[in-house]
mmCIF file of the N, C-alpha and C atoms, coordinates in Angstrom:
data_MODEL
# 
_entry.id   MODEL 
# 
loop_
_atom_site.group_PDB 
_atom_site.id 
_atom_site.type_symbol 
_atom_site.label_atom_id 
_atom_site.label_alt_id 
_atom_site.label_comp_id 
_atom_site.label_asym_id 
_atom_site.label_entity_id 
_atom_site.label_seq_id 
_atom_site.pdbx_PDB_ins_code 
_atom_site.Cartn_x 
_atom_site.Cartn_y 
_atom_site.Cartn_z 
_atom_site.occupancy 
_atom_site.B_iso_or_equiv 
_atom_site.pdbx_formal_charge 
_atom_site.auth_seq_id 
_atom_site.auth_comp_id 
_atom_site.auth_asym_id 
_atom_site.auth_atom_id 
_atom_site.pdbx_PDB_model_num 
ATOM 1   N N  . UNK A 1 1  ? -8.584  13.309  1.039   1.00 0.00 ? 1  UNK A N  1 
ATOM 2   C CA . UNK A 1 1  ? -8.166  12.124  0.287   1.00 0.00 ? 1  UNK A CA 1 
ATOM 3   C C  . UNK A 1 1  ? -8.277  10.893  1.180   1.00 0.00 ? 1  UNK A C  1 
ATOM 4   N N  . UNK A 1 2  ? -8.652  9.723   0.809   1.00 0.00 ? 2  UNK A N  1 
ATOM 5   C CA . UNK A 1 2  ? -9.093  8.483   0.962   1.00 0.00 ? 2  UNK A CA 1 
ATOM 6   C C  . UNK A 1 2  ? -7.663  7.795   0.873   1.00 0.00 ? 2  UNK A C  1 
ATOM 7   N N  . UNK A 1 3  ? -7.491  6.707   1.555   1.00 0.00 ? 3  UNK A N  1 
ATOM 8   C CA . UNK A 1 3  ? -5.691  6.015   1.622   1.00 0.00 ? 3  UNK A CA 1 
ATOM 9   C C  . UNK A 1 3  ? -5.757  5.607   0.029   1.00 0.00 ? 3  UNK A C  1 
ATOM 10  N N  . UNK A 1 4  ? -6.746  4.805   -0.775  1.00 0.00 ? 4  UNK A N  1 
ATOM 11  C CA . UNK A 1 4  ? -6.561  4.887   -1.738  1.00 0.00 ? 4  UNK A CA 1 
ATOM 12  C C  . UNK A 1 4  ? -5.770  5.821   -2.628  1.00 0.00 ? 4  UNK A C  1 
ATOM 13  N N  . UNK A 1 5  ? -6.542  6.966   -2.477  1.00 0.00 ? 5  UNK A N  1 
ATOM 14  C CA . UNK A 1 5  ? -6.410  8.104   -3.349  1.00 0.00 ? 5  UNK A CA 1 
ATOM 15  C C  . UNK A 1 5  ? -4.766  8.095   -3.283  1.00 0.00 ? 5  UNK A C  1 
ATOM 16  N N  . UNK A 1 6  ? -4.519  8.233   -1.736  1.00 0.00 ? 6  UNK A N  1 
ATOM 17  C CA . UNK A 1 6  ? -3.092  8.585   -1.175  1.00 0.00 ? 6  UNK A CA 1 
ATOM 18  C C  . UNK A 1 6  ? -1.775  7.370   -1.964  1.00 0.00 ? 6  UNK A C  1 
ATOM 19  N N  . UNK A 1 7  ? -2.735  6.169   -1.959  1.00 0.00 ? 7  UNK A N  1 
ATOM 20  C CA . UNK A 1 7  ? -1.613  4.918   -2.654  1.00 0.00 ? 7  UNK A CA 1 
ATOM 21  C C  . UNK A 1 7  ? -1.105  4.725   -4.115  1.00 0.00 ? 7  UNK A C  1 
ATOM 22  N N  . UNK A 1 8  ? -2.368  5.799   -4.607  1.00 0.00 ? 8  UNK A N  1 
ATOM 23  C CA . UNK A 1 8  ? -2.228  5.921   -6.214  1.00 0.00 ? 8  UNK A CA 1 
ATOM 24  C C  . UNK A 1 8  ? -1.044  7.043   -6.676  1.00 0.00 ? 8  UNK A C  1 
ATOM 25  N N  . UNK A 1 9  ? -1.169  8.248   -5.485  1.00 0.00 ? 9  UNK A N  1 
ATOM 26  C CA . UNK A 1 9  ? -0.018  9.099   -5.162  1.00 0.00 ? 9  UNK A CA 1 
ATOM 27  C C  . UNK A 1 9  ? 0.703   8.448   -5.512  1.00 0.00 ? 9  UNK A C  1 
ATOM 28  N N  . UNK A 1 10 ? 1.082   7.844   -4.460  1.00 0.00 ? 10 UNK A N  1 
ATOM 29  C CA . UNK A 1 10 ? 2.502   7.365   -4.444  1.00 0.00 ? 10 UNK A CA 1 
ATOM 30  C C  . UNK A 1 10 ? 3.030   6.401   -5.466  1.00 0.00 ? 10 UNK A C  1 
ATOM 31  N N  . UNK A 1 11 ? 2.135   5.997   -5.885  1.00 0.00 ? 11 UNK A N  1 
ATOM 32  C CA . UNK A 1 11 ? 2.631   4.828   -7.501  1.00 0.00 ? 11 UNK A CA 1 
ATOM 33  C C  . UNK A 1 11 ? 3.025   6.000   -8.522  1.00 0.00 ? 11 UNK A C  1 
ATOM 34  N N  . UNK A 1 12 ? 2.590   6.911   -8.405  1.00 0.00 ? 12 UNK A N  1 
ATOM 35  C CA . UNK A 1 12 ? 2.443   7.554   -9.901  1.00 0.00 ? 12 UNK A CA 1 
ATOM 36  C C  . UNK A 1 12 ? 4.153   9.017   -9.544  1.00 0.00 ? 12 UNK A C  1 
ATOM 37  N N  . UNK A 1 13 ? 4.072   8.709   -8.407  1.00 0.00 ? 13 UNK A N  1 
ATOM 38  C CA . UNK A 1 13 ? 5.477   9.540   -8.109  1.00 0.00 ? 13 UNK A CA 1 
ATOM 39  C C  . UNK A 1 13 ? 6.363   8.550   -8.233  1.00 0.00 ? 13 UNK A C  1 
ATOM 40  N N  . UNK A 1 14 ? 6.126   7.086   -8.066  1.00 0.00 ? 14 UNK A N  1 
ATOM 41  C CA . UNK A 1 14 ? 7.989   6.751   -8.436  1.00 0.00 ? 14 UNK A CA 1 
ATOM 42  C C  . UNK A 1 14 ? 6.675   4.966   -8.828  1.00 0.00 ? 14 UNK A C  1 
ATOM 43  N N  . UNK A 1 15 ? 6.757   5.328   -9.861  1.00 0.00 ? 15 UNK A N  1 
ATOM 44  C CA . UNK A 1 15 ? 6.240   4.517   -11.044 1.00 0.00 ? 15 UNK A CA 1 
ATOM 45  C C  . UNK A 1 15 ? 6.620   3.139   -11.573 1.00 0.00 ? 15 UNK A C  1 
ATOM 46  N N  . UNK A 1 16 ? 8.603   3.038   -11.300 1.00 0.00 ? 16 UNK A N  1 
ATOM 47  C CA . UNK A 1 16 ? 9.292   2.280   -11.437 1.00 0.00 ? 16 UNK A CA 1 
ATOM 48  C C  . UNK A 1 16 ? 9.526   1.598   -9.956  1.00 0.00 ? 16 UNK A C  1 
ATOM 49  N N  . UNK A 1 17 ? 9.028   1.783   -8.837  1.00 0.00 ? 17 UNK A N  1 
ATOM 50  C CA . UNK A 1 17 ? 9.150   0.923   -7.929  1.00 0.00 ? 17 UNK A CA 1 
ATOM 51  C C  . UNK A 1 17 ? 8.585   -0.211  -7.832  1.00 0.00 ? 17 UNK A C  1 
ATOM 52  N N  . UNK A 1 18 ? 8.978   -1.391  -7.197  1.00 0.00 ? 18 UNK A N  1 
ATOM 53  C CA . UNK A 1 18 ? 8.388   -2.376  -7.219  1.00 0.00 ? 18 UNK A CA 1 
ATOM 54  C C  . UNK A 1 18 ? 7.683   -2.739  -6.156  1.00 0.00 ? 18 UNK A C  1 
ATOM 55  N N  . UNK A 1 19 ? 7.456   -2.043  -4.863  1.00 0.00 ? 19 UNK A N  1 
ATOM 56  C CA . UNK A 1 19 ? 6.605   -2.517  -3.532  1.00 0.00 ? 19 UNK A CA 1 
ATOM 57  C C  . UNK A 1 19 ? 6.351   -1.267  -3.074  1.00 0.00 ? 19 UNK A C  1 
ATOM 58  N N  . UNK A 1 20 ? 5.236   -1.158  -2.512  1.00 0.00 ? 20 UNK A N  1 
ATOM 59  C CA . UNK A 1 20 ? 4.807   0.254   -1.515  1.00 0.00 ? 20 UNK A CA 1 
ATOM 60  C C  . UNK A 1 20 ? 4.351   0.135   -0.147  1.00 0.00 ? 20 UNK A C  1 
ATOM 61  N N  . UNK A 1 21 ? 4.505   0.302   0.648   1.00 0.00 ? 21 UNK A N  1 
ATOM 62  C CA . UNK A 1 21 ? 4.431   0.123   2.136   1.00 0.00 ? 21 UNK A CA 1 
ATOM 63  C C  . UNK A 1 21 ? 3.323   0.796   2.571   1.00 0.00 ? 21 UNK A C  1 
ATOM 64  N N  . UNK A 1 22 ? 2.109   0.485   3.543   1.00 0.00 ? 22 UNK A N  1 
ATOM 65  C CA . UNK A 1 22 ? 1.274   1.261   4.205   1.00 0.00 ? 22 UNK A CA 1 
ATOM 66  C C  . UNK A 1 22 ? 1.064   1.085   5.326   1.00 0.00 ? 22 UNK A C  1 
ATOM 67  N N  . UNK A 1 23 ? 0.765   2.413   6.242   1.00 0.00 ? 23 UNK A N  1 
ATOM 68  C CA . UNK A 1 23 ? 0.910   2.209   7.465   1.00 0.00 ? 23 UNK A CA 1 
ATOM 69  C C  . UNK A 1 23 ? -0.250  1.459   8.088   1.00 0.00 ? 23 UNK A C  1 
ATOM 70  N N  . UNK A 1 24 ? 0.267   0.153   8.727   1.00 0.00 ? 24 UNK A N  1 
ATOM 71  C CA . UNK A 1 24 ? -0.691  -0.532  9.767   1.00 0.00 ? 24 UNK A CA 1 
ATOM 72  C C  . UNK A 1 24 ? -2.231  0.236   10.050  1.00 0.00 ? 24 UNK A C  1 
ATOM 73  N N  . UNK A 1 25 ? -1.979  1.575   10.593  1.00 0.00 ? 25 UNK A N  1 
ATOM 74  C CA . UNK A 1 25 ? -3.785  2.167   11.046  1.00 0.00 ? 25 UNK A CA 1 
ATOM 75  C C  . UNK A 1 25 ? -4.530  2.017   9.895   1.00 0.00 ? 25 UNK A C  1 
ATOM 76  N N  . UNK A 1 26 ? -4.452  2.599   8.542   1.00 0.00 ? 26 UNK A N  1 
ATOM 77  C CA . UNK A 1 26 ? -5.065  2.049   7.295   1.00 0.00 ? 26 UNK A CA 1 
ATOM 78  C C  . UNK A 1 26 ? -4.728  1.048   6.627   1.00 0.00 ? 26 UNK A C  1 
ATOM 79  N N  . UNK A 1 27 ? -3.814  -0.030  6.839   1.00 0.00 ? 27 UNK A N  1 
ATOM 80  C CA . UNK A 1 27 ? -3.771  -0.680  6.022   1.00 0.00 ? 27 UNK A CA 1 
ATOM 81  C C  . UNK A 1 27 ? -5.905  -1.860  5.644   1.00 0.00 ? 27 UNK A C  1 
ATOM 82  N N  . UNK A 1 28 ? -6.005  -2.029  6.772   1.00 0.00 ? 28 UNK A N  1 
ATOM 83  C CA . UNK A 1 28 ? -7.775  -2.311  7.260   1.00 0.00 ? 28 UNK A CA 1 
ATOM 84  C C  . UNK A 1 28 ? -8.533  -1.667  5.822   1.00 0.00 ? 28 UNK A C  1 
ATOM 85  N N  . UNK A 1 29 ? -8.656  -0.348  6.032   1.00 0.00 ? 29 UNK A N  1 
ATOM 86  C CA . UNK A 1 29 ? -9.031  0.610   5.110   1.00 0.00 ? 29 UNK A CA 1 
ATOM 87  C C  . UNK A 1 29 ? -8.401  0.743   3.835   1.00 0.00 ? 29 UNK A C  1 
ATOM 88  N N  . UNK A 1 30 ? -7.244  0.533   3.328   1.00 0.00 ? 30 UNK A N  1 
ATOM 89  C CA . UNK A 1 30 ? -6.685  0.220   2.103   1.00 0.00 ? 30 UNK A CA 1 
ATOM 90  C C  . UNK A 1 30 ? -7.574  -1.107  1.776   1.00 0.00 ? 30 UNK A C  1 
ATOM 91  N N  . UNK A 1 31 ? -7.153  -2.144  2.310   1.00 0.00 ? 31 UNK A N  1 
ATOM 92  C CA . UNK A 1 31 ? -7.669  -3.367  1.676   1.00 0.00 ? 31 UNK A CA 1 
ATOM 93  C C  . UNK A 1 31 ? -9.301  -3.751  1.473   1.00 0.00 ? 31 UNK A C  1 
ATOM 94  N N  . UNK A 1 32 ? -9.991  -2.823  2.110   1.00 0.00 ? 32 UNK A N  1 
ATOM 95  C CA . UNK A 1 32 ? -11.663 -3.018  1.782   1.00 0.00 ? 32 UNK A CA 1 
ATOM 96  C C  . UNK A 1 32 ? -11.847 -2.069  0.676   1.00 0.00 ? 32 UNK A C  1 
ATOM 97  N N  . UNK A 1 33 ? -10.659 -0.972  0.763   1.00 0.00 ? 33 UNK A N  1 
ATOM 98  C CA . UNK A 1 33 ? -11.140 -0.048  -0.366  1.00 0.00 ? 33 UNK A CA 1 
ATOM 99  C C  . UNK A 1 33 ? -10.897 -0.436  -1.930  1.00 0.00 ? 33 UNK A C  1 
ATOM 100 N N  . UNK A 1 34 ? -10.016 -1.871  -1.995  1.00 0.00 ? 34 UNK A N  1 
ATOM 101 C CA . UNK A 1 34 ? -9.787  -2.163  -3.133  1.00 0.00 ? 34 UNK A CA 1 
ATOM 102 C C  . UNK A 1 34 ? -10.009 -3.565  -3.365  1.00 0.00 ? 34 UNK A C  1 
ATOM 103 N N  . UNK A 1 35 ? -11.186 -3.923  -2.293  1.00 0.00 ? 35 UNK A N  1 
ATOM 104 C CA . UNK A 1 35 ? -11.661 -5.290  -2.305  1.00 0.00 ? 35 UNK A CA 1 
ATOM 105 C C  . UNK A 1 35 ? -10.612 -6.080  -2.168  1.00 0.00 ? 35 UNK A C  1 
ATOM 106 N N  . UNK A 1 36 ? -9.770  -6.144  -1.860  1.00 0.00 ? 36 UNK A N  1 
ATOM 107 C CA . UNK A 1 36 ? -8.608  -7.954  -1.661  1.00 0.00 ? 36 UNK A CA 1 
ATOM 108 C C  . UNK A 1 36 ? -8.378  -7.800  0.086   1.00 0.00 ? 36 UNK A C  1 
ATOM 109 N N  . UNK A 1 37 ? -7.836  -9.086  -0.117  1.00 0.00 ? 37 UNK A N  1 
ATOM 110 C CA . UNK A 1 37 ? -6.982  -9.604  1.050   1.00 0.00 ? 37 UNK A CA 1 
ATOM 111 C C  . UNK A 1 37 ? -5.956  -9.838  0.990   1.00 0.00 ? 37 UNK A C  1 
ATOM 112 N N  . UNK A 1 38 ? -5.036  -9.487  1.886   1.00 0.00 ? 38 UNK A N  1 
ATOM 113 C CA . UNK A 1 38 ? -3.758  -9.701  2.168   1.00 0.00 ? 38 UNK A CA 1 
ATOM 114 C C  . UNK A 1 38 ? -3.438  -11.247 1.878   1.00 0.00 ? 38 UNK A C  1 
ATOM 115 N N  . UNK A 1 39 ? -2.378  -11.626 0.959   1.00 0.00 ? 39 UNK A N  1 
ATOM 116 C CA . UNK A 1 39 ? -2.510  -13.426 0.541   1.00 0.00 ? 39 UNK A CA 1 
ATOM 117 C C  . UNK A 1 39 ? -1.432  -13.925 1.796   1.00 0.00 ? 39 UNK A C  1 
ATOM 118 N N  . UNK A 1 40 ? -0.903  -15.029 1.588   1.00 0.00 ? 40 UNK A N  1 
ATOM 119 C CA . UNK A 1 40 ? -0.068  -15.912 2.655   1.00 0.00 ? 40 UNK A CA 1 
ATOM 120 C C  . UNK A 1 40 ? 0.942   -14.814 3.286   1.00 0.00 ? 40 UNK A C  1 
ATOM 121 N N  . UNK A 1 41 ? 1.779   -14.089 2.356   1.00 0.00 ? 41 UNK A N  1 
ATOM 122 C CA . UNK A 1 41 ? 2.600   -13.385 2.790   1.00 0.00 ? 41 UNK A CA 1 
ATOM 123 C C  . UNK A 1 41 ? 2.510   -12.143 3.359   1.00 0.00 ? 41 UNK A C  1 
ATOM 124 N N  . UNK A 1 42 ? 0.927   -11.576 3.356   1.00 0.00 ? 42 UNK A N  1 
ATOM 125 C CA . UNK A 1 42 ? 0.786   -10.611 3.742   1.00 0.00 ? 42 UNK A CA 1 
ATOM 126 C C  . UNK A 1 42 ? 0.735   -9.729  2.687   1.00 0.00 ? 42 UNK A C  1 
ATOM 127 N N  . UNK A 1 43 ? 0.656   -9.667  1.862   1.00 0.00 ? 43 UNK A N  1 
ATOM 128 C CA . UNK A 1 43 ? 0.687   -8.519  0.723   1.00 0.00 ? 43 UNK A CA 1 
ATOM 129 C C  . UNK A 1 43 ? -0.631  -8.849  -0.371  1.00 0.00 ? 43 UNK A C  1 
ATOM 130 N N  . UNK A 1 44 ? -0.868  -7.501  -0.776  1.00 0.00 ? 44 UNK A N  1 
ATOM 131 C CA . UNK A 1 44 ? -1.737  -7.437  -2.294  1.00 0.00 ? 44 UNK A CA 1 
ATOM 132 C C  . UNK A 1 44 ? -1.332  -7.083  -3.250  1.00 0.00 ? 44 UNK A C  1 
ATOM 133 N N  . UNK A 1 45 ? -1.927  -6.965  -4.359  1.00 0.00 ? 45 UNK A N  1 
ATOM 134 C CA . UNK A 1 45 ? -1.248  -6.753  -5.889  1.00 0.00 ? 45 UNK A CA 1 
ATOM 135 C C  . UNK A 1 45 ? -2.068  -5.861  -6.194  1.00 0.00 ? 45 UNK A C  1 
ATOM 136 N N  . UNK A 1 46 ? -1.475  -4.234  -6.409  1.00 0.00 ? 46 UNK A N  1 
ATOM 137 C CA . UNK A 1 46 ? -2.586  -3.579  -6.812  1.00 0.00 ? 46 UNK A CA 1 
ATOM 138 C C  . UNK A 1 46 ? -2.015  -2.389  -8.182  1.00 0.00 ? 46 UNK A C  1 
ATOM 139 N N  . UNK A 1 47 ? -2.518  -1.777  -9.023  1.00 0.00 ? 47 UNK A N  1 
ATOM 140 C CA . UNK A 1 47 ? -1.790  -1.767  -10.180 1.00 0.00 ? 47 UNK A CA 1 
ATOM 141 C C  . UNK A 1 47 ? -0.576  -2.020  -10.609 1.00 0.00 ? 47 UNK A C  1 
ATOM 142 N N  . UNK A 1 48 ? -0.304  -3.460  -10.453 1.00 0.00 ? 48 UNK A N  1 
ATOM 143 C CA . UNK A 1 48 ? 0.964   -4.365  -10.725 1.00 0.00 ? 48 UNK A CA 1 
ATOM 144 C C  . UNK A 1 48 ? 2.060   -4.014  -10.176 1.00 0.00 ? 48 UNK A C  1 
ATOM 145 N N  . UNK A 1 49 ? 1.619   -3.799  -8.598  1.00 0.00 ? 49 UNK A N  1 
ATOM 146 C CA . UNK A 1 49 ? 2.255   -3.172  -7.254  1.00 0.00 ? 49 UNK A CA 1 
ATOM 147 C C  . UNK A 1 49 ? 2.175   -3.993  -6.520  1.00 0.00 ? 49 UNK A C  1 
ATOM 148 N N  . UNK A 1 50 ? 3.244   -4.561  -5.411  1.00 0.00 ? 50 UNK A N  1 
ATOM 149 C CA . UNK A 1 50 ? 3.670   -5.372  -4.653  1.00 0.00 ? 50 UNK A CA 1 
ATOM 150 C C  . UNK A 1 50 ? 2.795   -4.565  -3.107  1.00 0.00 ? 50 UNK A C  1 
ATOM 151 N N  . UNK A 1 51 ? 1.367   -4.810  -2.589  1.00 0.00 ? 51 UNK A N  1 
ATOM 152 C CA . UNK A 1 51 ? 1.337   -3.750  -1.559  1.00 0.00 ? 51 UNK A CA 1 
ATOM 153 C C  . UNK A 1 51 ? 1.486   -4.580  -0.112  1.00 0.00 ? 51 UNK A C  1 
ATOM 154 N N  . UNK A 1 52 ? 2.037   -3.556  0.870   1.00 0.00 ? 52 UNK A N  1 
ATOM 155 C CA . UNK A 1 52 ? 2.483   -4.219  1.834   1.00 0.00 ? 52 UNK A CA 1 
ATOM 156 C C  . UNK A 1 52 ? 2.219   -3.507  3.275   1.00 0.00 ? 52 UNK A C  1 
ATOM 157 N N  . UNK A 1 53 ? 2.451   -4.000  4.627   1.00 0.00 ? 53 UNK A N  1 
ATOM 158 C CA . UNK A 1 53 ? 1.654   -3.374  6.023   1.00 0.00 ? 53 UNK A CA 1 
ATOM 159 C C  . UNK A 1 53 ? 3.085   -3.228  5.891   1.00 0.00 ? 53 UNK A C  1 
ATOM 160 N N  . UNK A 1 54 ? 3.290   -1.775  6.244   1.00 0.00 ? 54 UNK A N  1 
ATOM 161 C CA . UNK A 1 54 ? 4.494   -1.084  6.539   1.00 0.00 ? 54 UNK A CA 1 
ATOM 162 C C  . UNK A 1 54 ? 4.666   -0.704  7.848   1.00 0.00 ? 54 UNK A C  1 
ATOM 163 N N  . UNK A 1 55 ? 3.740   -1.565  9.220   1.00 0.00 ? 55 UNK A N  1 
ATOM 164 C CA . UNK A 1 55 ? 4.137   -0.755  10.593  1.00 0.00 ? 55 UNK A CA 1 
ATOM 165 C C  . UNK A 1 55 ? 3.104   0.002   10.915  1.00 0.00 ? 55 UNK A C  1 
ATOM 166 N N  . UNK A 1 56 ? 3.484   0.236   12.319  1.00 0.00 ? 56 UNK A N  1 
ATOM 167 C CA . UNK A 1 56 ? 2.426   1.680   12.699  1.00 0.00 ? 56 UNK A CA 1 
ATOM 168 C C  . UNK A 1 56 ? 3.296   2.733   12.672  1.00 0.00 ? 56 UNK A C  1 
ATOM 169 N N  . UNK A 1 57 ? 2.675   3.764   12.412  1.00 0.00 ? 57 UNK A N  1 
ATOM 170 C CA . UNK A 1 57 ? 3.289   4.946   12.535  1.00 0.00 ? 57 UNK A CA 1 
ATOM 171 C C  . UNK A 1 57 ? 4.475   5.447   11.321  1.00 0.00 ? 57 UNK A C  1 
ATOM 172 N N  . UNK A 1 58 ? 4.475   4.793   10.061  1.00 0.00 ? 58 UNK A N  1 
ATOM 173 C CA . UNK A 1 58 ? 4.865   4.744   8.761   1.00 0.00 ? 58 UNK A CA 1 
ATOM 174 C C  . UNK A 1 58 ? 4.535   5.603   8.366   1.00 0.00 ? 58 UNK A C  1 
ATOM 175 N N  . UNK A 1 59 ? 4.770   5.829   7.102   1.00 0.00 ? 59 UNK A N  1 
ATOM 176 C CA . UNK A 1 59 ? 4.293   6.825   5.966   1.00 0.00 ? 59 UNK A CA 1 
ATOM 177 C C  . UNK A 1 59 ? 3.743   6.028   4.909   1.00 0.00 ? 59 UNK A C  1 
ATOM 178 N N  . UNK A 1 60 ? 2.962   6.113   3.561   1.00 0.00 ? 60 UNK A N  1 
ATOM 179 C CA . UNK A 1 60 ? 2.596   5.704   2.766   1.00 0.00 ? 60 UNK A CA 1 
ATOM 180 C C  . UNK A 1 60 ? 4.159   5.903   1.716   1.00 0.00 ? 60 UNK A C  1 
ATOM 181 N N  . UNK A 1 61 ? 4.491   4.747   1.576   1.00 0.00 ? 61 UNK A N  1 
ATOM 182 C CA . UNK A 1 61 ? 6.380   4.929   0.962   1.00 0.00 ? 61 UNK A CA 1 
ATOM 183 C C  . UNK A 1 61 ? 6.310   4.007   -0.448  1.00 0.00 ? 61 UNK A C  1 
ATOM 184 N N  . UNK A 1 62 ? 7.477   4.444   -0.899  1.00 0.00 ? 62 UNK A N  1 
ATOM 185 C CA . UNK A 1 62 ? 8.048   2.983   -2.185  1.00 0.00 ? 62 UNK A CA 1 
ATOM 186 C C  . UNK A 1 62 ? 9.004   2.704   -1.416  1.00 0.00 ? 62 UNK A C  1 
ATOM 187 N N  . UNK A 1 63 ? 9.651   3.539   -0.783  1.00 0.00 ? 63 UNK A N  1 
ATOM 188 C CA . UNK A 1 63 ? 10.855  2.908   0.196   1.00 0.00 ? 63 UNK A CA 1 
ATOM 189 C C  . UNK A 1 63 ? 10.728  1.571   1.554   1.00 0.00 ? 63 UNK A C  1 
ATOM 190 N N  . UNK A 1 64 ? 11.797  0.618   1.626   1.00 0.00 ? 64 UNK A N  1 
ATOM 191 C CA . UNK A 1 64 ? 11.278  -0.182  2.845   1.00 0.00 ? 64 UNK A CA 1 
ATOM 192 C C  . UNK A 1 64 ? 11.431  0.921   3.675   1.00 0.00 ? 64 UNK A C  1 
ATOM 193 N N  . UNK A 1 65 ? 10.237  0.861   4.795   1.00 0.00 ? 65 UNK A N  1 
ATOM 194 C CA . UNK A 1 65 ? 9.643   1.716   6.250   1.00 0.00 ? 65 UNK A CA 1 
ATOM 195 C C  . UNK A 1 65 ? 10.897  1.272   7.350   1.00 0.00 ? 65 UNK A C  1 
# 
């Protein structure tokens, strides 16, 4: 699985969250894989998901890291 694959995981296990965290080593690789850039604050919007650099050494979470 591709971090993508892995981020869609995690939306579809807790569905009702509002932000998902990814770890710093892919976050690079998250964001080319879904074409955007990180905006002013650092985050993307990706199926009407708040996405965010959660650190190194994180987990792919809905929880803050």
């Amino acid at each position: 699985m591709d971090v993508r694959d892995l981020v869609d995981v995690a939306i579809d296990e807790d569905p009702r969250a509002p932000c998902l965290w990814v770890p710093s080593e892919v976050w690079p690789q998250f964001c080319d894989a879904i074409a955007q850039r990180p905006n002013r604050i650092g985050a993307v919007i990706y199926r009407n998901k708040t996405v965010r650099e959660g650190g190194p050494l994180t987990d792919i979470t809905t929880r803050r890291p």
